[in-house]
N, C-alpha and C positions, 0 to 999 in steps of 0.2 A: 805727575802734574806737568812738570818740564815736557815731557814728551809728548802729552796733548796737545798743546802749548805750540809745540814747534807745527804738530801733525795741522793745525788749525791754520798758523803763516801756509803752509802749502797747499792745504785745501783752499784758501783763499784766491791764493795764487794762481791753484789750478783752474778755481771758477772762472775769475775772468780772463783768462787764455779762453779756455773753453768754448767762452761766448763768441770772445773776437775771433777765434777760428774757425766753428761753425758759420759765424755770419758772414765773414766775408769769405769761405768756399760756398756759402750758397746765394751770395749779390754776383759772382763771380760765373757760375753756371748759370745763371740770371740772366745778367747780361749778354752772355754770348750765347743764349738759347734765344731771347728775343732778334738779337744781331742775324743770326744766322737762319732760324726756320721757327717763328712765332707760332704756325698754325699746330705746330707738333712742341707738346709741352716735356720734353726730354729731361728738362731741367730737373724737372719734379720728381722723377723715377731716379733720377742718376742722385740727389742729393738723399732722396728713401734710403736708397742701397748705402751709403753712407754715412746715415745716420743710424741707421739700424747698426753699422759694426764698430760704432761707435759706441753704443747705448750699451751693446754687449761688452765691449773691452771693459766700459767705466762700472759693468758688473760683474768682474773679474774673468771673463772669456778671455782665455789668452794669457794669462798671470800663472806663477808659481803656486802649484798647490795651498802651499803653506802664507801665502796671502788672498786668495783667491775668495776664501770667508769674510776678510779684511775686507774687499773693496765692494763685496757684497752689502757688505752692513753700512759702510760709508755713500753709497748711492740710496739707500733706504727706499727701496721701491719693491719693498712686500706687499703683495696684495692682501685687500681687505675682504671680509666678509661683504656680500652685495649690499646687505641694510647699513651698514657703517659705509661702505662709499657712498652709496646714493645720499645717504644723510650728508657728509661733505659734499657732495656733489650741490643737494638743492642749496644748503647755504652759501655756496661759492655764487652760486647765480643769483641769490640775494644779493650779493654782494658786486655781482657785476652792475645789476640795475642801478645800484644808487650811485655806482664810481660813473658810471654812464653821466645818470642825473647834474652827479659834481661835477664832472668834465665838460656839458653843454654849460652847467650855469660859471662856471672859473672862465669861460671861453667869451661870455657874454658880459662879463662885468671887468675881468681887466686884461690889460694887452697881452696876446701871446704868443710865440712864433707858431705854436701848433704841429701838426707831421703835415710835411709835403710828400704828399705819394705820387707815383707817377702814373701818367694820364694811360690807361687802359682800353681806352675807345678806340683804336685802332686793330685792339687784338681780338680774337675768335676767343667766346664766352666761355668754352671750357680751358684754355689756355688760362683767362685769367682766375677760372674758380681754381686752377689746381695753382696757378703760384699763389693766390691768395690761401688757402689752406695750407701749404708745404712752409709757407714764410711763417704762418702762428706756431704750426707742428715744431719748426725748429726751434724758434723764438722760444716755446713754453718746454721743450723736453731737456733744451741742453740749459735754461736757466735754473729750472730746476734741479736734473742733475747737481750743477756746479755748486749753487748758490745755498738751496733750501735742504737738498742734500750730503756731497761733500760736507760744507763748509757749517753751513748751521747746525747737524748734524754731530758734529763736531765740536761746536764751540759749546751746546747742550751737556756737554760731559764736564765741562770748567765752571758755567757759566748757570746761575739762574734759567729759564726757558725761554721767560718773556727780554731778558735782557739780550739773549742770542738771537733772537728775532730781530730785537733791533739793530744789534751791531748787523746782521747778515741785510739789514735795507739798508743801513747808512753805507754798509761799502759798496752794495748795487748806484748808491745815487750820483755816483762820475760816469756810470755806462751812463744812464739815463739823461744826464745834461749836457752828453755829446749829442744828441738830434732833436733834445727838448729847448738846451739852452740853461743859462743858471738865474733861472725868476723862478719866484718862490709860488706861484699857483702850481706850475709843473710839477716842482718838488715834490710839495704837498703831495700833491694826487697820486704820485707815483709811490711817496713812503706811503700811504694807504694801501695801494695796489699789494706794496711786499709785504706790509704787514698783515694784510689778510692771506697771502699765501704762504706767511712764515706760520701762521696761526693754524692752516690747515693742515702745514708736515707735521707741527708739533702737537698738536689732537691726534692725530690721524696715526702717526708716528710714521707713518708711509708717507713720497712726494705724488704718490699715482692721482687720488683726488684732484690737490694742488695742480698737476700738468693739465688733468682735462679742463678744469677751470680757465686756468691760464692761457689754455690755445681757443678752447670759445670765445674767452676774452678779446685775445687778440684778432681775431676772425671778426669778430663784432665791431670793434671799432676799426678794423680794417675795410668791410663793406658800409657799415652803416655810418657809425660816428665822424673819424675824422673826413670823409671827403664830402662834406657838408660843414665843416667848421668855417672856408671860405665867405659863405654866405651867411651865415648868423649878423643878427643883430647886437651892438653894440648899445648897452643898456644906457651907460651913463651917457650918450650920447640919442638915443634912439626909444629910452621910455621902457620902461619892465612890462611886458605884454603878458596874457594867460598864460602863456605856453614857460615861458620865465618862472613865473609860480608851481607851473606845473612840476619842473623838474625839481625846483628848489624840494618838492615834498615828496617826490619821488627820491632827491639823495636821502631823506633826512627818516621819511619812513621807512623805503627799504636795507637803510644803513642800521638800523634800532631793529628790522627781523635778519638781518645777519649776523651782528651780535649775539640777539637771543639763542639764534639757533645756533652759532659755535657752542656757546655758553652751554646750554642744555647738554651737545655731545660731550663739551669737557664733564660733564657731573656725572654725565651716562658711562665713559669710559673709568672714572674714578672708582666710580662705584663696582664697575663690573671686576 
């Protein structure tokens, strides 16, 4: 138990290193790829090769034999049968709709710093489809890795399932209130975020689901959501219009069919 225990402090540990090192060797090739030659997106190849020998170290490429099992099982990225992923797959996209939904109506009814992206319209379209893509890919392969793998992973062998789920959002929520900010719509939405993708490793028993999820995710409010949060209406001050209501039942219906549909695969896998 001790030794879980300890194995858990360090998976911890190693997640958010993890994060903060990926991300800022890939704002780092970022920058000095737009600095230097925008129209050729280098950035994005150079940070692939990167992550790729990453992804393999943290599944024991590279380790001693005799732990090599070890870091296999602690990154949990067994794939699934096609029917069992695509069934995580559609409920994760249930579930991006309604976070979507929450995210326009939290944006519209109380104050929030929101993401500042930077302005794109200067650069050649494929330049910014590949850093818009390579930014989710990394965002979703090494949070998962660290967080939903390593560490919850992990904590699943001490811990209840659904309480390891929690603890592995509550220690993501200090990454997240360094670019969110600490107001509690943020919060909120982002423990929602982890806790549907802690829900997904722990059905799934796999992160593979959870990553594709999580990079469409972030790909989606990368092109669509946040760089329109500028211009929304401001309710209490500007009147709740159709489109208001709209989302409001678009959080609240497709939040109640992504439940169901975890719910179902947890009983489907029970049972099997």
């Amino acid at each position: 138990m001790l030794t879980t225990w300890l194995r858990a402090l360090w998976t911890g540990a190693l997640a958010i290193v993890l994060t903060a090192v990926t991300g800022g060797i890939w704002t780092a090739l970022l920058v000095a790829n737009l600095k230097s030659s925008p129209a050729i997106p280098w950035s994005a190849a150079a940070m692939a090769a990167i992550g790729y020998g990453l992804w393999r170290w943290l599944g024991g490429k590279g380790w001693p034999s005799r732990t090599r099992d070890a870091r296999r099982a602690l990154l949990r990225a067994e794939p699934l049968q096609a029917g069992a992923f695509f069934t995580m797959l559609f409920a994760g996209i249930l579930g991006l709709v309604a976070l979507a939904g929450l995210w326009i109506v939290l944006m519209e009814t109380v104050h929030m710093p929101g993401n500042r992206l930077p302005d794109f319209r200067a650069y050649p379209v494929w330049t910014v489809a590949a850093v818009l893509i390579t930014a989710a890919a990394v965002g979703a392969v090494f949070e998962e890795a660290g967080f939903r793998g390593y560490f919850q992973g992990t904590l699943e062998r001490v811990l209840p399932g659904w309480t390891a789920i929690l603890v592995t959002a509550l220690l993501m929520a200090p990454e997240h209130a360094v670019t969110q900010g600490f107001v509690w719509p943020a919060m909120l939405f982002y423990l929602l975020v982890d806790l549907m993708l802690g829900t997904s490793a722990r059905l799934a028993k796999s992160i593979l689901p959870g990553t594709a999820i999580h990079a469409l995710g972030l790909l989606m409010f990368f092109a669509v959501i946040w760089p329109n949060d500028a211009t929304r209406p401001f309710v209490p001050r500007d009147g709740a219009g159709i489109w208001f209501w709209i989302h409001v039942a678009q959080a609240v219906l497709f939040g109640t069919a992504c439940i169901a549909a975890f719910a179902r695969f947890g009983r489907t896998r029970s049972l099997a």
